[in-house]
C-alpha positions in Angstrom: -19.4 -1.0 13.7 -17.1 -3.8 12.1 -15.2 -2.1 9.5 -14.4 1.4 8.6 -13.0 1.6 4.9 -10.2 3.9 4.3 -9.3 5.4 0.9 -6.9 7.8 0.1 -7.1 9.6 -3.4 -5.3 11.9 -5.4 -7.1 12.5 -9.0 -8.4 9.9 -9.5 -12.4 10.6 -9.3 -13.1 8.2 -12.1 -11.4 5.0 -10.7 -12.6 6.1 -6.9 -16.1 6.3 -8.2 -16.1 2.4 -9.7 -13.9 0.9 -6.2 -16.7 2.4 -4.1 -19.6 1.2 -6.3 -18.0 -2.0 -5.8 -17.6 -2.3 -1.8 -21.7 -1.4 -1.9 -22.4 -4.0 -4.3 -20.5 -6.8 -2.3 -20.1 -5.8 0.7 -22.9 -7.8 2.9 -23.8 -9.2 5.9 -21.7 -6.6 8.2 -22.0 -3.5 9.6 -19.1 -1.2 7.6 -18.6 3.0 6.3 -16.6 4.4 3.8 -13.9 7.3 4.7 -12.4 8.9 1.7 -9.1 11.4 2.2 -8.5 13.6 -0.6 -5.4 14.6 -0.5 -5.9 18.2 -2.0 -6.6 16.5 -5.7 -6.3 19.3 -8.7 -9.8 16.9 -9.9 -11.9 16.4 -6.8 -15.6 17.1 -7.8 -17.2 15.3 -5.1 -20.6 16.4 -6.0 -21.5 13.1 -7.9 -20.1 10.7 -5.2 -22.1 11.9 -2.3 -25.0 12.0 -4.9 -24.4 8.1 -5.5 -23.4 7.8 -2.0 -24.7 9.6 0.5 -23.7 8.0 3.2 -20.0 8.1 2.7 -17.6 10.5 4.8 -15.3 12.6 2.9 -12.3 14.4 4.5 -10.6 17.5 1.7 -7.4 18.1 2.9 -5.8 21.3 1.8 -2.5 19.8 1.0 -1.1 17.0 0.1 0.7 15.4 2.5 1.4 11.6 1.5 -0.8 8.2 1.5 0.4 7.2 5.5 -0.5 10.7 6.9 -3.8 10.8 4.9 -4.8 6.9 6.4 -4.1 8.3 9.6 -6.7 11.3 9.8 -9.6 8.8 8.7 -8.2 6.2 11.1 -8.5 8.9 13.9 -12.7 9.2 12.8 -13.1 6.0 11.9 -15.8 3.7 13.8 -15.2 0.6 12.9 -13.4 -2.4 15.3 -11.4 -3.2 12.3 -9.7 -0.7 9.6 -9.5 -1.9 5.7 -7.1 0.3 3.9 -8.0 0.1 0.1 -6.3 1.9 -2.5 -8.4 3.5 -4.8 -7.5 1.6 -8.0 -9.0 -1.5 -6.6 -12.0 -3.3 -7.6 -14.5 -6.0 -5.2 -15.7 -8.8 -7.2 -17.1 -10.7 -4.2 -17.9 -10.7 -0.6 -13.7 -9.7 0.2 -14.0 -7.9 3.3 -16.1 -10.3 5.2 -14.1 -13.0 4.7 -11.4 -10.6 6.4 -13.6 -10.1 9.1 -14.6 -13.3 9.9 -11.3 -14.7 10.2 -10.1 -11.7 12.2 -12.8 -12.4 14.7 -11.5 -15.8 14.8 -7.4 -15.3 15.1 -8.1 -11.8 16.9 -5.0 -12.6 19.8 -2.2 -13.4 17.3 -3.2 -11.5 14.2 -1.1 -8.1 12.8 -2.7 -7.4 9.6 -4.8 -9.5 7.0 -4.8 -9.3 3.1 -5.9 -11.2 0.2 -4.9 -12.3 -3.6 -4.7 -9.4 -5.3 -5.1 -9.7 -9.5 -5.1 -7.1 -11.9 -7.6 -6.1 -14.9 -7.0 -9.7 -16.9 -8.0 -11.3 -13.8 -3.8 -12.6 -13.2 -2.0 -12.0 -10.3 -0.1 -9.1 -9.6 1.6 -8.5 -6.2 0.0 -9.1 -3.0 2.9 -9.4 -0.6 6.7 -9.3 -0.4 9.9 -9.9 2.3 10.8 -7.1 4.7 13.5 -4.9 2.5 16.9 -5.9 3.0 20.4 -5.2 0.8 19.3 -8.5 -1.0 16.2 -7.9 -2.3 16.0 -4.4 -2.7 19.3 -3.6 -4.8 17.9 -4.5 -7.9 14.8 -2.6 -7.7 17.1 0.4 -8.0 20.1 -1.2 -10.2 17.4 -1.7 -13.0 14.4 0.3 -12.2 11.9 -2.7 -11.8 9.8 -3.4 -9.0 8.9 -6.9 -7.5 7.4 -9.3 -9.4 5.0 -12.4 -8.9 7.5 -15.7 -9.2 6.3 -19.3 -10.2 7.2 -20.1 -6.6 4.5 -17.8 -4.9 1.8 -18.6 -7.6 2.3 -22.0 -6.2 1.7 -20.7 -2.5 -1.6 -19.5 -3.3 -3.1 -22.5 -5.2 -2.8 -24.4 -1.0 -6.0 -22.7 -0.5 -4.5 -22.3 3.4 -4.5 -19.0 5.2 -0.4 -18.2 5.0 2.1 -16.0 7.0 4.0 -13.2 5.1 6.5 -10.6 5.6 4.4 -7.9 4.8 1.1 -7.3 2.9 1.0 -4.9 -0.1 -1.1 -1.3 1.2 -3.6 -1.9 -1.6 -5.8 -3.6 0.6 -4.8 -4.4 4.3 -7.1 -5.5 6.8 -6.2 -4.8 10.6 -7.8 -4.2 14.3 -8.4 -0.4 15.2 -6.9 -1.3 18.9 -3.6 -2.4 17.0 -3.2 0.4 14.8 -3.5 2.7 17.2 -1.3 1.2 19.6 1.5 1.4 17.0 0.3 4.8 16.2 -0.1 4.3 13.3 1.6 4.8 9.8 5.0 6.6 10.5 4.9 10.2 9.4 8.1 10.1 7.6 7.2 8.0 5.0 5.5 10.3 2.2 4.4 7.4 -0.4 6.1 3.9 -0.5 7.4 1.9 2.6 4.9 3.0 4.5 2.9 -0.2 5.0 6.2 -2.3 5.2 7.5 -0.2 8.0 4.0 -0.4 10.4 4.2 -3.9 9.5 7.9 -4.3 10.4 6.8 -3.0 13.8 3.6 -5.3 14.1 6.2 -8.3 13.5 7.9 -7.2 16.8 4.9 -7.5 18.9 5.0 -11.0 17.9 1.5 -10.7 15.5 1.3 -12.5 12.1 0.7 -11.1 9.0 -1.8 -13.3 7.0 -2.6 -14.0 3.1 -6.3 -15.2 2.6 -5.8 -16.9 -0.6 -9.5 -18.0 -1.2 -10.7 -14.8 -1.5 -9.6 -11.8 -4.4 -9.7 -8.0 -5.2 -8.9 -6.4 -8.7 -5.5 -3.9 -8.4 -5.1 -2.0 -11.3 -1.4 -1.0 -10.3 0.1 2.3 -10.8 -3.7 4.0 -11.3 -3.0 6.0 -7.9 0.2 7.5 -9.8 -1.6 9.1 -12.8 -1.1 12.4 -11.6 2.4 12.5 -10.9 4.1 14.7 -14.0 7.1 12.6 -15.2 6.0 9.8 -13.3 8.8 7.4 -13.7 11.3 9.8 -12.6 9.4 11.2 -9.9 8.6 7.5 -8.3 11.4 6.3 -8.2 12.8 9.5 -6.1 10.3 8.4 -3.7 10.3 4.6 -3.5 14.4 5.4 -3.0 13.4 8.0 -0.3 11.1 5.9 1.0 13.2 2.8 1.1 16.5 5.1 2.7 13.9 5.8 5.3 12.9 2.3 6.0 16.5 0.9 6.1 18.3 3.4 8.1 15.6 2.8 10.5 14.9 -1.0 10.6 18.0 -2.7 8.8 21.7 -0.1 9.2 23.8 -2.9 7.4 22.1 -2.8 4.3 21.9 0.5 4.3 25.2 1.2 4.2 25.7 -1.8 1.9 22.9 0.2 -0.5 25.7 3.1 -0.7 28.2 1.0 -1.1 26.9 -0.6 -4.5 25.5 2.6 -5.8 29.1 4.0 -5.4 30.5 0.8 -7.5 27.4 1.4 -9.5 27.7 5.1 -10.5 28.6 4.9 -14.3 25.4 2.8 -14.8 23.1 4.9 -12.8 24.8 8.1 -13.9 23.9 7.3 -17.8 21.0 5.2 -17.4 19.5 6.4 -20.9 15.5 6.2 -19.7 16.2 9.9 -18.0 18.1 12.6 -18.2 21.6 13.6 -17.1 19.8 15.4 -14.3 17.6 12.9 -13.6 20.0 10.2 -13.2 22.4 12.7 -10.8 19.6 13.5 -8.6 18.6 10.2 -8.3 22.4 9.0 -7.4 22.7 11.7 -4.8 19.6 10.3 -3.1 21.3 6.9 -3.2 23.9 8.0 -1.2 21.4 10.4 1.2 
């Protein structure tokens, strides 16, 4: 088999049903399955999907137990010589995945992991890549509450129509060898939603393997629709991007790290009244700064 298609989902039947529609309707000319992990969602009906498509393998997990761990029990079934993690809020509008295989076929020896453009619903682009976290680039994600954004500069990236190299490629859709992934074991268990992606790629950048951006070839991302469910959503992802990202510095990058506590200390009156939460809110969400 050439590809086995990983999805994770948490409530979100409705947007699962569309993504999967649209891998059968533009997905040819390769031999590929669908694995969904339903990480114990309060909505999973699953009746109607294997109605629609009976040829799809679904895993129902008890618990939940986070996006990396989920990817790794289909990994562990999975057939396929490559694995495609998709998130469930995304969309095929053409033949996507074999362009990924193709040119993973042809760059097998030095590839890590392969993505694409990624655009949202009014066919823009929304973020498909980013630079391994460092105290640079990820103190304002916290300082302000907003998360990376597209720049003119990478918009201009794109438009080369050339295969690129990137830090890392955004979990939404990443493309990667079986062999690989299970070499690095792969996603880290520690990671329960955010980071994880960046980490496994962190480590694929240390075997010396590239991380490529096909720009000639795009998939729909309607961001944030795997995050529905979460009650008080904006509090409670933040706590875990910051977890997350704790998790990923202490372990790849110990100077920014501690330069991360450092400016959250100099930062406290801000975070402490940060008037889109509460007082609680805002001292839980200090504490784990300093964690």
């Amino acid at each position: 088999m050439d590809v086995s298609i990983i999805i994770v989902n948490y409530n979100t039947s409705e947007i699962l049903k569309d993504c999967i529609k649209s891998i059968y309707e533009h997905t040819k000319n390769l031999d590929f399955e669908v694995i969904i992990v339903d990480n114990a969602s309060n909505d999973r009906t699953f009746t109607e999907l294997k109605y629609l498509f009976p040829n799809i393998t679904i895993i129902e997990l008890e618990n939940n137990i986070g996006f990396g761990k989920a990817n790794n029990i289909g990994a562990k079934i999975a057939k396929g010589k490559y694995l495609f993690f998709l998130n469930s809020d995304t969309l095929l509008i053409e033949n996507s995945i074999l362009h990924l295989l193709n040119y993973s076929n042809r760059n097998e020896s030095i590839l890590g992991a392969l993505g694409c453009i990624l655009i949202d619903g009014k066919k823009d682009l929304t973020k498909c890549w980013g630079d391994f976290p460092d105290f640079y680039n990820s103190k304002l994600k916290w300082i302000f509450d907003k998360f990376s954004k597209i720049d003119d500069k990478k918009k201009e990236v794109i438009k080369t129509a050339e295969p690129f190299k990137v830090d890392y490629i955004i979990g939404a859709a990443l493309f990667l060898s079986r062999n690989l992934f299970e070499q690095l074991q792969g996603f880290a268990p520690e990671f329960f939603m955010y980071f994880e992606e960046v980490d496994l790629q962190k480590r694929i950048s240390q075997l010396n393997k590239d991380r490529i951006i096909l720009p000639f070839t795009k998939i729909i991302h309607y961001e944030g629709g795997t995050v529905k469910g979460i009650s008080n959503a904006n509090h409670r992802t933040r706590m875990m991007f910051i977890r997350s990202q704790n998790i990923y510095l202490k372990k790849h990058n110990i100077v920014s790290y501690h330069l991360v506590h450092i400016l959250a200390c100099l930062m406290a009156v801000k975070i402490l009244f940060n008037p889109k939460y509460t007082y609680k809110e805002n001292w839980s969400y200090f504490k784990l700064l300093l964690n």
